[in-house]
ChimeraX commands (.cxc) that place a marker at each C-alpha (Angstrom):
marker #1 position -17.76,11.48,-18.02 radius 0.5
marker #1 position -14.66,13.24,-18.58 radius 0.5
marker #1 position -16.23,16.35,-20.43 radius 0.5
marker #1 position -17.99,17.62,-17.62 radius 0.5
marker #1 position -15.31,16.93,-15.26 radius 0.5
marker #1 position -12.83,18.94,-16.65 radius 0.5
marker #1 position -15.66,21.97,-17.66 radius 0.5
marker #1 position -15.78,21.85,-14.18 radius 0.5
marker #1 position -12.43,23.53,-14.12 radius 0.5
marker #1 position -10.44,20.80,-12.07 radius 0.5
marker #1 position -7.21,22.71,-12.57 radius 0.5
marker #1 position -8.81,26.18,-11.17 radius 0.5
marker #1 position -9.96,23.98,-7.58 radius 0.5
marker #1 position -6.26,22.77,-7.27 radius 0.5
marker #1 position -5.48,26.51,-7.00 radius 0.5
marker #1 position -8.57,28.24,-5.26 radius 0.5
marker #1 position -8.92,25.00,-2.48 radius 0.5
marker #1 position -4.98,23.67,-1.98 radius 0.5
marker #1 position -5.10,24.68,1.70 radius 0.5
marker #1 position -9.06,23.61,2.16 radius 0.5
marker #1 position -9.79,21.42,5.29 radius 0.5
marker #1 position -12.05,17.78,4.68 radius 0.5
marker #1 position -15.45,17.69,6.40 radius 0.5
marker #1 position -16.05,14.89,8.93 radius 0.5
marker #1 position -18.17,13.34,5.68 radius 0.5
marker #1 position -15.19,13.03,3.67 radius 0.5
marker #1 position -12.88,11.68,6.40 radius 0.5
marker #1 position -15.39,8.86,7.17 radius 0.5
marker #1 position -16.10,7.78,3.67 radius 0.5
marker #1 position -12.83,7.57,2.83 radius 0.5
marker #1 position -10.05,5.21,3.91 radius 0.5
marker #1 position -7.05,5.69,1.35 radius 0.5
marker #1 position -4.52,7.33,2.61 radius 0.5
marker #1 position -3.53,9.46,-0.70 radius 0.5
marker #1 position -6.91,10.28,-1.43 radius 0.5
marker #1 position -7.45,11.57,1.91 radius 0.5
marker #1 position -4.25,13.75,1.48 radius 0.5
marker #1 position -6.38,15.52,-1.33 radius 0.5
marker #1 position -7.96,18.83,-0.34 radius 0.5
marker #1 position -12.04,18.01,-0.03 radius 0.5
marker #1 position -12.65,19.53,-3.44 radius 0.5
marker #1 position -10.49,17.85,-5.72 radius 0.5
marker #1 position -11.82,14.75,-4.17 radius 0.5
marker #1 position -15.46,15.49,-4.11 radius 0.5
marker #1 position -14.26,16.13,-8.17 radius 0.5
marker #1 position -12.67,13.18,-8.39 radius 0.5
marker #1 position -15.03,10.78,-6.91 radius 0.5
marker #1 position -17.08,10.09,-9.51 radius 0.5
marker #1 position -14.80,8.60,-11.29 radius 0.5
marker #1 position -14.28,6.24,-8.54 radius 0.5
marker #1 position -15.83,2.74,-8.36 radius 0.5
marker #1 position -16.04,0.80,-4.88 radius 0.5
marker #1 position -15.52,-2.50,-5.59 radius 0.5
marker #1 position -14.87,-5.98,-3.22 radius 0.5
marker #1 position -11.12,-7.42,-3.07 radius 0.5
marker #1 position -11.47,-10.89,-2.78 radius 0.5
marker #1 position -8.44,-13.27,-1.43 radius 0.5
marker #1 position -6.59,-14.24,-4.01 radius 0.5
marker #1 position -7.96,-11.94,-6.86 radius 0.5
marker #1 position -5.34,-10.52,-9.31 radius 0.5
marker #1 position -5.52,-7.42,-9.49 radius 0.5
marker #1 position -3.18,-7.02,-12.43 radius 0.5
marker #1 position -1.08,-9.53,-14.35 radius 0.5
marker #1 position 2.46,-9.38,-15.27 radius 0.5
marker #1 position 3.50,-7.69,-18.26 radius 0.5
marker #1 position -0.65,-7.42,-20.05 radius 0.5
marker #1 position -2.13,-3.93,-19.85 radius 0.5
marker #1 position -2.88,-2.25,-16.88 radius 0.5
marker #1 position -6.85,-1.07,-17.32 radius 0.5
marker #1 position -7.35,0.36,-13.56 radius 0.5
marker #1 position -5.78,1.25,-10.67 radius 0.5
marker #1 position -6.84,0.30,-7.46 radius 0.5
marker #1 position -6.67,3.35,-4.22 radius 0.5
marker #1 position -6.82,0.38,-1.49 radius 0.5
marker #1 position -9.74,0.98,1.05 radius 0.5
marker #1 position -9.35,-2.48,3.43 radius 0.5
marker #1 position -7.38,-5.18,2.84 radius 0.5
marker #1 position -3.93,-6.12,1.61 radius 0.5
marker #1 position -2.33,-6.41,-1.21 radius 0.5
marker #1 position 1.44,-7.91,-2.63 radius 0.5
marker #1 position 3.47,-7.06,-5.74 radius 0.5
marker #1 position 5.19,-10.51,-6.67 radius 0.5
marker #1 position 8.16,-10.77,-8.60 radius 0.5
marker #1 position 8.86,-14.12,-10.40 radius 0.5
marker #1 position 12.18,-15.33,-9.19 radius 0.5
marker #1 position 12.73,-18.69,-11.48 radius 0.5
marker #1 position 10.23,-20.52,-13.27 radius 0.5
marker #1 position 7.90,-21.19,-10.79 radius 0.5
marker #1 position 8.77,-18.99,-7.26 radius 0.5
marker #1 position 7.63,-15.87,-6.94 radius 0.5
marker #1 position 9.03,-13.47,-4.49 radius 0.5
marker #1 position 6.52,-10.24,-2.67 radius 0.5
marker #1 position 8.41,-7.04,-3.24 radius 0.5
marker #1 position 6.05,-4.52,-2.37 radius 0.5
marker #1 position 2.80,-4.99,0.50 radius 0.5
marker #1 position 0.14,-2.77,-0.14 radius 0.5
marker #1 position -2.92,-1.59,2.10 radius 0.5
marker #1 position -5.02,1.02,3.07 radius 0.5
marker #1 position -2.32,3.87,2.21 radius 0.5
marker #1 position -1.62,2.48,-1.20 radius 0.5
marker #1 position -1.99,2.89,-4.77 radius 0.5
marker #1 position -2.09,-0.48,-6.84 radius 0.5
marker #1 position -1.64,0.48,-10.28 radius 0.5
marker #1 position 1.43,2.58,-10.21 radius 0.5
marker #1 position 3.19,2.21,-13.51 radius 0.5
marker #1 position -0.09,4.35,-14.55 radius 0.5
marker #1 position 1.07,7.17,-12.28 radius 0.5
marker #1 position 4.67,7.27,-14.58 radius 0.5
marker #1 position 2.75,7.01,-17.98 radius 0.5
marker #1 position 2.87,3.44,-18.75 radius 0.5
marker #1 position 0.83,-0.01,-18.76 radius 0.5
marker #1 position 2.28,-2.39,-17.89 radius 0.5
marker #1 position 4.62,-4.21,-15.34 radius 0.5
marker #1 position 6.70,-7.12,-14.57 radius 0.5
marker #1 position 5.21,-7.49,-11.21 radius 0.5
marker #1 position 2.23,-9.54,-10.47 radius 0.5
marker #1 position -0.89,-8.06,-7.93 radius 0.5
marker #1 position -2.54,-10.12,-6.00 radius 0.5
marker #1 position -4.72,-9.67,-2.77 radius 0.5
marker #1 position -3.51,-11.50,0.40 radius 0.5
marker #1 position -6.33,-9.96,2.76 radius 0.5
marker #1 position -9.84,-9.71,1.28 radius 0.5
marker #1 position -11.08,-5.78,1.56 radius 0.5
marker #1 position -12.20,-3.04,-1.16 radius 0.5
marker #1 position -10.76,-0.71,-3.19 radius 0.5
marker #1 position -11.82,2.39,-5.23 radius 0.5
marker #1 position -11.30,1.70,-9.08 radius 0.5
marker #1 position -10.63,4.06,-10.97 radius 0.5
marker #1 position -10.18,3.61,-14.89 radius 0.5
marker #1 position -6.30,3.73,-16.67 radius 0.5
marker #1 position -7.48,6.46,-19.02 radius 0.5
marker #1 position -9.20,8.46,-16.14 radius 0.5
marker #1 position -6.38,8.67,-14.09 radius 0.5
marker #1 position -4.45,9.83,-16.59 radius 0.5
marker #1 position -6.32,12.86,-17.66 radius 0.5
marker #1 position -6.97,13.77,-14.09 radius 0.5
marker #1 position -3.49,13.96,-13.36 radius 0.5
marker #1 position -3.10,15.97,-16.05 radius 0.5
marker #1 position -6.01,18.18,-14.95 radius 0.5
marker #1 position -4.69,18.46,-11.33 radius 0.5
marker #1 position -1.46,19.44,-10.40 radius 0.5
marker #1 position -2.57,18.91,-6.65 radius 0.5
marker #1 position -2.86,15.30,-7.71 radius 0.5
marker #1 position 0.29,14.62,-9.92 radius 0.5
marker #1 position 2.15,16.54,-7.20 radius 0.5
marker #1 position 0.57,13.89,-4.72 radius 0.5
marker #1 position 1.12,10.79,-7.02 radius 0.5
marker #1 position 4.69,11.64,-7.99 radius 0.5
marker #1 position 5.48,11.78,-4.04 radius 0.5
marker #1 position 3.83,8.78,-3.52 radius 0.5
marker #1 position 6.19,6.90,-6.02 radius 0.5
marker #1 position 8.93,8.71,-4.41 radius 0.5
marker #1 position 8.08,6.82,-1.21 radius 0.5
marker #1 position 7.88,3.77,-2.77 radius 0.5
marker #1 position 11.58,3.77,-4.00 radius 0.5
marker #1 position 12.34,4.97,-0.28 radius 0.5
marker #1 position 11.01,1.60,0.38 radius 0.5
marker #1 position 12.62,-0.07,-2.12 radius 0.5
marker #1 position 16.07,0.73,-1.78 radius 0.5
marker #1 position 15.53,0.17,2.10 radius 0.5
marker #1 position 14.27,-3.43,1.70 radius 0.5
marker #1 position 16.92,-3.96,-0.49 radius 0.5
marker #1 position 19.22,-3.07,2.50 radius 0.5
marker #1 position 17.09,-4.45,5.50 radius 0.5
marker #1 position 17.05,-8.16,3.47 radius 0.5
marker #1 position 20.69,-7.97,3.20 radius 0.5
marker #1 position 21.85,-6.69,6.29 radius 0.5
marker #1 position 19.12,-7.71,9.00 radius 0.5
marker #1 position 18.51,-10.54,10.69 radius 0.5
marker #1 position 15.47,-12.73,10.04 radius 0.5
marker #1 position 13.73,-11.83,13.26 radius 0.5
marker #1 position 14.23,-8.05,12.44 radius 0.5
marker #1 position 13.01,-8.26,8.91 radius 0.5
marker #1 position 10.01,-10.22,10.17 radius 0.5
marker #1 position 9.22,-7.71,12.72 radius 0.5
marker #1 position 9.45,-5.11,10.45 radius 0.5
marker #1 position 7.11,-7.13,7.95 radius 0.5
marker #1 position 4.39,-7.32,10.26 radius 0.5
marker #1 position 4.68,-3.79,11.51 radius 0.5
marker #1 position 4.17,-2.72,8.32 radius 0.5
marker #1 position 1.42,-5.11,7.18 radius 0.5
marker #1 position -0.34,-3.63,10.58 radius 0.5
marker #1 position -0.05,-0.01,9.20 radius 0.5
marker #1 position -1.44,-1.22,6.00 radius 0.5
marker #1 position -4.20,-3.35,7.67 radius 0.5
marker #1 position -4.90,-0.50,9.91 radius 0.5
marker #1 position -5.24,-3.48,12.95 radius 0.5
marker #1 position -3.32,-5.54,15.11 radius 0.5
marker #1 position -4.84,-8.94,13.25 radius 0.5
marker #1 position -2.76,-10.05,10.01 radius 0.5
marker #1 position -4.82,-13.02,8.53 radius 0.5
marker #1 position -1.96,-14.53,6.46 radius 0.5
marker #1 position 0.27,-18.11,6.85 radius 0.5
marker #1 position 3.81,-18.80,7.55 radius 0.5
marker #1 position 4.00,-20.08,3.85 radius 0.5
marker #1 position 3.26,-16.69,2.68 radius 0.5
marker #1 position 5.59,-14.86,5.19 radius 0.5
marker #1 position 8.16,-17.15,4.38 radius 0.5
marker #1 position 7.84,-15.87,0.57 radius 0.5
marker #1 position 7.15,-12.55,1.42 radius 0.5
marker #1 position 10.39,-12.74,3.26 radius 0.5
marker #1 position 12.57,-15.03,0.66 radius 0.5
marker #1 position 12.92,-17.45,3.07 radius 0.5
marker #1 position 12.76,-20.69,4.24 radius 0.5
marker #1 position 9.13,-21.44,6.13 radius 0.5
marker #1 position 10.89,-23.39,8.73 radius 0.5
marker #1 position 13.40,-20.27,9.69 radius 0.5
marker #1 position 9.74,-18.28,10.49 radius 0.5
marker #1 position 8.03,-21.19,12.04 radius 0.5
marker #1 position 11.03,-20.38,14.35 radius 0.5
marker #1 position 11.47,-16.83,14.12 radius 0.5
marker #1 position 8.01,-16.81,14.85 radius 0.5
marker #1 position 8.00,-19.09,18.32 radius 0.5
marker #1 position 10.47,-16.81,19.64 radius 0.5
marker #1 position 8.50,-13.71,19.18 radius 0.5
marker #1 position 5.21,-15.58,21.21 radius 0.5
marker #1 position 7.60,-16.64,23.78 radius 0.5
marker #1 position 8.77,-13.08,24.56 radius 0.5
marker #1 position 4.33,-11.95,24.65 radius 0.5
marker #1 position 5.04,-10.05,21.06 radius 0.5
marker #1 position 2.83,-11.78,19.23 radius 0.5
marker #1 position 0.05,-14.64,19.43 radius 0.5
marker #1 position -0.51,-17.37,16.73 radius 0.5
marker #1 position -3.54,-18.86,15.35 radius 0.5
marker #1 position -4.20,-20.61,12.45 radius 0.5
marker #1 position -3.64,-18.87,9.50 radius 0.5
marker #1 position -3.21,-15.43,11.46 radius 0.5
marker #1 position -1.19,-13.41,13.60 radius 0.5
marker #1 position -2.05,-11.29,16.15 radius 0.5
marker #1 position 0.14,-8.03,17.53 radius 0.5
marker #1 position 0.23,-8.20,21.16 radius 0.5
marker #1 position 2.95,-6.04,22.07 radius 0.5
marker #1 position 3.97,-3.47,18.99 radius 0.5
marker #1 position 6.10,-1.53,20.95 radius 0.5
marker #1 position 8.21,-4.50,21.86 radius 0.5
marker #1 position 7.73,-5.20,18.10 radius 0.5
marker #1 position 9.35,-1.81,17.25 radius 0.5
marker #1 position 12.22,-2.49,19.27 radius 0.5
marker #1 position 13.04,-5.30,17.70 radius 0.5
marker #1 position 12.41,-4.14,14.21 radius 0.5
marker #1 position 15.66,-2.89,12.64 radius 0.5
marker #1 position 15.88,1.17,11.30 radius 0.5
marker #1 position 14.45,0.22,7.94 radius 0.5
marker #1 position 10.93,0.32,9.22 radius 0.5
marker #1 position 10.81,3.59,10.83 radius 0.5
marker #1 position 12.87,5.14,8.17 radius 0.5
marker #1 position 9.96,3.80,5.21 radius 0.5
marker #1 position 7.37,4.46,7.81 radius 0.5
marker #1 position 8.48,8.61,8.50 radius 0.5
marker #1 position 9.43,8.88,4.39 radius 0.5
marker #1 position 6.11,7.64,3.28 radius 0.5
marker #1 position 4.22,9.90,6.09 radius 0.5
marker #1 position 6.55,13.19,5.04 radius 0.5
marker #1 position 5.71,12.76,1.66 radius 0.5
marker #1 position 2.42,11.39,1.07 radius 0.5
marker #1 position 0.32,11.55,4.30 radius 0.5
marker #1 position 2.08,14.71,6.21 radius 0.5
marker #1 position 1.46,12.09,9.25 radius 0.5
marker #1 position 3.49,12.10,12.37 radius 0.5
marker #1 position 5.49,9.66,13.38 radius 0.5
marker link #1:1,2 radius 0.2
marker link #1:2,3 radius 0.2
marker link #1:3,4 radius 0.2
marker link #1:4,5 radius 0.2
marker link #1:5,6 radius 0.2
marker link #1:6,7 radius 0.2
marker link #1:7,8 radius 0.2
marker link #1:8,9 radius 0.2
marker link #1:9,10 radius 0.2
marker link #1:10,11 radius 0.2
marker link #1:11,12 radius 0.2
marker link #1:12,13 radius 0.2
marker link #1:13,14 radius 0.2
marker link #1:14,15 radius 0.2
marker link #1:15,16 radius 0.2
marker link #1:16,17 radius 0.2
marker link #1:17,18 radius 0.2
marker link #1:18,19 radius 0.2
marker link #1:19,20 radius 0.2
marker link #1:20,21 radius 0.2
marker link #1:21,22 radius 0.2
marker link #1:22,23 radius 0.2
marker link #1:23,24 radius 0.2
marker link #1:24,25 radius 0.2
marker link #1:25,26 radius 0.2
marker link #1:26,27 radius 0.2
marker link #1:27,28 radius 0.2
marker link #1:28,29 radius 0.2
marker link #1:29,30 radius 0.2
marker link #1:30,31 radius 0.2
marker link #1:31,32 radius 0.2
marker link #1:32,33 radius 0.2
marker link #1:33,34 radius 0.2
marker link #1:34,35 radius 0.2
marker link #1:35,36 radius 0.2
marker link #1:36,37 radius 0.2
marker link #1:37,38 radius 0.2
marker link #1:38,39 radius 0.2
marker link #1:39,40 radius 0.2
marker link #1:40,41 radius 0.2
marker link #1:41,42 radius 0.2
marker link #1:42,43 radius 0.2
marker link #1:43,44 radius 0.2
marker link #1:44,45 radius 0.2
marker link #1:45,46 radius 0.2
marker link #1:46,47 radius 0.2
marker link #1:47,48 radius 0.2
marker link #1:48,49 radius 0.2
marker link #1:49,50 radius 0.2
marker link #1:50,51 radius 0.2
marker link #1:51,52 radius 0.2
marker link #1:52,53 radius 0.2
marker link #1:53,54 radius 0.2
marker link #1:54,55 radius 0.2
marker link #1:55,56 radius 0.2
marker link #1:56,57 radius 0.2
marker link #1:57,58 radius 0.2
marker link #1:58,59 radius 0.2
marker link #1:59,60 radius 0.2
marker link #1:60,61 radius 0.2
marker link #1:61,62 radius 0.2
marker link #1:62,63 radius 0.2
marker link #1:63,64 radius 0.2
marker link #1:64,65 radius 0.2
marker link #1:65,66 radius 0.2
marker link #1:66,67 radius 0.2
marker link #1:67,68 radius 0.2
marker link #1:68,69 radius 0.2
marker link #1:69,70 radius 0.2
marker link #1:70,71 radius 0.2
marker link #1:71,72 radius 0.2
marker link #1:72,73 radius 0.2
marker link #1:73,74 radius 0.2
marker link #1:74,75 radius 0.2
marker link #1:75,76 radius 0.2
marker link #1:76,77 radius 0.2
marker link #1:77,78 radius 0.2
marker link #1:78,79 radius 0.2
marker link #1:79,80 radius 0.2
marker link #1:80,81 radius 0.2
marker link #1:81,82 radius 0.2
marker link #1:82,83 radius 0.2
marker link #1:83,84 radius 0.2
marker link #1:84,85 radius 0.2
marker link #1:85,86 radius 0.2
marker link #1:86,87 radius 0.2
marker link #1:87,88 radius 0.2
marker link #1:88,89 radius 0.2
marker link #1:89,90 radius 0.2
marker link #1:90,91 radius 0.2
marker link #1:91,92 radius 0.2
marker link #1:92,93 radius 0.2
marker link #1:93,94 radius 0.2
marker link #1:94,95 radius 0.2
marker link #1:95,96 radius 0.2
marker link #1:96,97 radius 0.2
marker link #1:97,98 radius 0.2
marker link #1:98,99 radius 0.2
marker link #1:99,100 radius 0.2
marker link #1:100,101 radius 0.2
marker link #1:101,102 radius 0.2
marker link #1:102,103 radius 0.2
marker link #1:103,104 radius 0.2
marker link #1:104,105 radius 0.2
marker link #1:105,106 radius 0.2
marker link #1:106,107 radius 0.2
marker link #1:107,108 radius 0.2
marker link #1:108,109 radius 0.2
marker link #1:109,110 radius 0.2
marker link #1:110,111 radius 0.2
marker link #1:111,112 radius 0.2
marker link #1:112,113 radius 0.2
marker link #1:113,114 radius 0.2
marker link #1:114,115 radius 0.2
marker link #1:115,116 radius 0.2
marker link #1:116,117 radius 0.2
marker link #1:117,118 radius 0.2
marker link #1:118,119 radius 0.2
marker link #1:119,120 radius 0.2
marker link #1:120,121 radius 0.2
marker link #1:121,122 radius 0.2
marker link #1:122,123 radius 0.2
marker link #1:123,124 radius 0.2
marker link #1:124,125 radius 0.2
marker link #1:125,126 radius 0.2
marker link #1:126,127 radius 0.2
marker link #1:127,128 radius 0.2
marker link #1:128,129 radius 0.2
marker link #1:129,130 radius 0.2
marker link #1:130,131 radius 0.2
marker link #1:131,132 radius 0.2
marker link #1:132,133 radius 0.2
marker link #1:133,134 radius 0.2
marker link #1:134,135 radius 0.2
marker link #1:135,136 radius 0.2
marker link #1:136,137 radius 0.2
marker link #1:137,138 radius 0.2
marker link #1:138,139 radius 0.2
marker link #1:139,140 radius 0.2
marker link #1:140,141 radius 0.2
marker link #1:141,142 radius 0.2
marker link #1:142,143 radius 0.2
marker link #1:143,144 radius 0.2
marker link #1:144,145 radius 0.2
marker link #1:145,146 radius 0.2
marker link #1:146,147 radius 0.2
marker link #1:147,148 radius 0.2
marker link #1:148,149 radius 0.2
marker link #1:149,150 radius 0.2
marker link #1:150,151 radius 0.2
marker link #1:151,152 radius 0.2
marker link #1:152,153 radius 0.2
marker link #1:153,154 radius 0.2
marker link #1:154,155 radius 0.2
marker link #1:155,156 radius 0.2
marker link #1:156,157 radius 0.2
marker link #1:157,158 radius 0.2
marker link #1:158,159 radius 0.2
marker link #1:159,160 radius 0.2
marker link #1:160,161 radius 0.2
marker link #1:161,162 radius 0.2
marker link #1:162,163 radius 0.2
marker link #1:163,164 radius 0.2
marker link #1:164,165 radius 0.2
marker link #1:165,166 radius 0.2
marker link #1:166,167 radius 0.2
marker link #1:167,168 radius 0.2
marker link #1:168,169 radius 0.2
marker link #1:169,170 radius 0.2
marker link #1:170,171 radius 0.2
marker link #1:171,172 radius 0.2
marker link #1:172,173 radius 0.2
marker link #1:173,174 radius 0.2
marker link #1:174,175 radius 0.2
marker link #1:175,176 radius 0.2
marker link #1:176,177 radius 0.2
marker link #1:177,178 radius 0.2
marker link #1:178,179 radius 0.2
marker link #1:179,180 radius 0.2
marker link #1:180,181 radius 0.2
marker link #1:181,182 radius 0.2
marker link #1:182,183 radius 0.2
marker link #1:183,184 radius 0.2
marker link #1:184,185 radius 0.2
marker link #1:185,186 radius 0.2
marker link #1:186,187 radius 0.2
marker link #1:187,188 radius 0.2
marker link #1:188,189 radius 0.2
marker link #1:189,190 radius 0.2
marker link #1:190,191 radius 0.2
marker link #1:191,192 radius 0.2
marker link #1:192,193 radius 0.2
marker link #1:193,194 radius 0.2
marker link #1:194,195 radius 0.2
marker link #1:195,196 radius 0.2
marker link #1:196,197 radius 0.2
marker link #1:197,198 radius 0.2
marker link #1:198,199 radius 0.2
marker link #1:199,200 radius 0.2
marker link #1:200,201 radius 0.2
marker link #1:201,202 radius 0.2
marker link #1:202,203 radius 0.2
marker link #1:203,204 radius 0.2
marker link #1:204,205 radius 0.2
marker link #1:205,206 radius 0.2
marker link #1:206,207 radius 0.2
marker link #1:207,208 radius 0.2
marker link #1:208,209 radius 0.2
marker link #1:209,210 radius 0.2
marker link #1:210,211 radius 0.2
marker link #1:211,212 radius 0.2
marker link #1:212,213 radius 0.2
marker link #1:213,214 radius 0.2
marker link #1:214,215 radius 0.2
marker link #1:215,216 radius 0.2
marker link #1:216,217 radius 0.2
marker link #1:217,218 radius 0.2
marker link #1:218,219 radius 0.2
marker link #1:219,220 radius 0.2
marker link #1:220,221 radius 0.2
marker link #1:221,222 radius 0.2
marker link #1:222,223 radius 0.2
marker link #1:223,224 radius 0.2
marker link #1:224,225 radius 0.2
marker link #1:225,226 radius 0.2
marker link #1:226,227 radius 0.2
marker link #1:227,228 radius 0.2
marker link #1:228,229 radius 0.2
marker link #1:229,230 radius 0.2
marker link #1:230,231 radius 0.2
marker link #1:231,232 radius 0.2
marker link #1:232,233 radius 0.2
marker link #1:233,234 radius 0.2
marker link #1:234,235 radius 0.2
marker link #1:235,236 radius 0.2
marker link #1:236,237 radius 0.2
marker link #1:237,238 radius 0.2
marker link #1:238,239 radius 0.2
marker link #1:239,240 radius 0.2
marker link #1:240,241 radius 0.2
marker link #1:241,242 radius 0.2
marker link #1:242,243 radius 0.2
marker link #1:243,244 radius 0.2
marker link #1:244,245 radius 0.2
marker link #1:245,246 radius 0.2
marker link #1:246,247 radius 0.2
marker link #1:247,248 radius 0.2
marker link #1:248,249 radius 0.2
marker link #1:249,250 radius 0.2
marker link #1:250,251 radius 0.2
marker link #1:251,252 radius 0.2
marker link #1:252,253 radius 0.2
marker link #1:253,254 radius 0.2
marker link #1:254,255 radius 0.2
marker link #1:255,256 radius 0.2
marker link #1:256,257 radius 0.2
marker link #1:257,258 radius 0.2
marker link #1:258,259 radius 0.2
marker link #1:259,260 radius 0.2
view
């Protein structure tokens, strides 16, 4: 697979088509955020080497600490990185969607992690293969470029969770949680429980039974069972603290060159 893709001179189409323009094909068979950062030629390259495949709830999408053997460029769904915390809790640090790369200790060279992936949100992904990544990378700069500022994003987010959860109130951080699972979700519906928030969020499930009352008594959102519906983001925004604008604008800047 590999032989004719890099005959095809992948290198020479990072230079010759880094300021080309995608076709309306492209931009509607695509979803992923970073691959639809890619000039239309390095992706109509790299496709092949891309496998669509189902994300069912609950599927693991890699295990801590075995081998990585794919990565996953997230088309629908959602997606959390769990951290164990104990013997038996495990703790989300990291929500992916539909602008998101699952997979990433690939991107810095190595295969494995001590983070768990597992989907939350049933949806699809394109696969593409541990050993294909890495020599594409290595045939693109256009797409190490694009990686590397893609993990720069993600320890954006990092470090500002790691603020937010310390310095924010409950209400904030879950506004900002569901903001963000929006952007990922591309939709106003977030099919998830308070059980998971509550982890997501390293808290108690009673505190966001509560937290989450509040926010339907002042028309923000709407609960059903097992969901959450957005009815009033801006109002959402507002109450969100700094941290999600702040991940939001970093991850466009770098990876998306969205405005925000």
């Amino acid at each position: 697979m590999f032989t004719s893709f890099q005959e095809s001179g992948f290198s020479r189409l990072d230079r010759e088509y880094g300021g080309g323009n995608w076709g309306q094909r492209e931009i509607d068979s695509v979803r992923n955020g970073i691959l639809r950062a890619l000039p239309a030629a390095i992706l109509q390259e790299l496709r092949p080497l891309l496998q669509r495949v189902p994300l069912k709830r609950r599927q693991v999408l890699h295990e801590r600490n075995l081998p990585l053997t794919h990565a996953y460029f997230i088309e629908r769904g959602l997606a959390s990185l769990l951290a164990r915390a104990g013997d038996s809790c495990a703790l989300e640090v990291g929500t992916l969607g539909h602008r998101d790369l699952a997979g990433l200790p690939l991107v810095l060279g190595t295969n494995r992690t001590p983070h768990r992936c597992v989907v939350q949100v049933a949806g699809e992904a394109l696969r593409i293969g541990a050993e294909d990544l890495r020599l594409a990378m290595g045939n693109s700069p256009c797409l190490r470029q694009l990686l590397f500022g893609y993990v720069q994003a993600t320890t954006v987010q990092s470090t500002h969770l790691v603020v937010c959860n310390t310095h924010h109130s409950l209400r904030q951080r879950l506004a900002r949680w569901l903001l963000f699972a929006s952007d990922r979700l591309d939709g106003n519906e977030i099919a998830l429980t308070h059980q998971f928030l509550a982890r997501a969020l390293g808290v108690r499930r009673a505190g966001v039974t509560t937290a989450m009352g509040r926010m339907e008594e002042d028309g923000l959102v709407h609960r059903g069972r097992g969901r959450v519906v957005i009815l009033n983001r801006a109002g959402l925004e507002l109450l969100s603290c700094d941290c999600y604008r702040a991940i939001r604008a970093e991850h466009g800047r770098i990876v998306c060159e969205e405005e925000v």
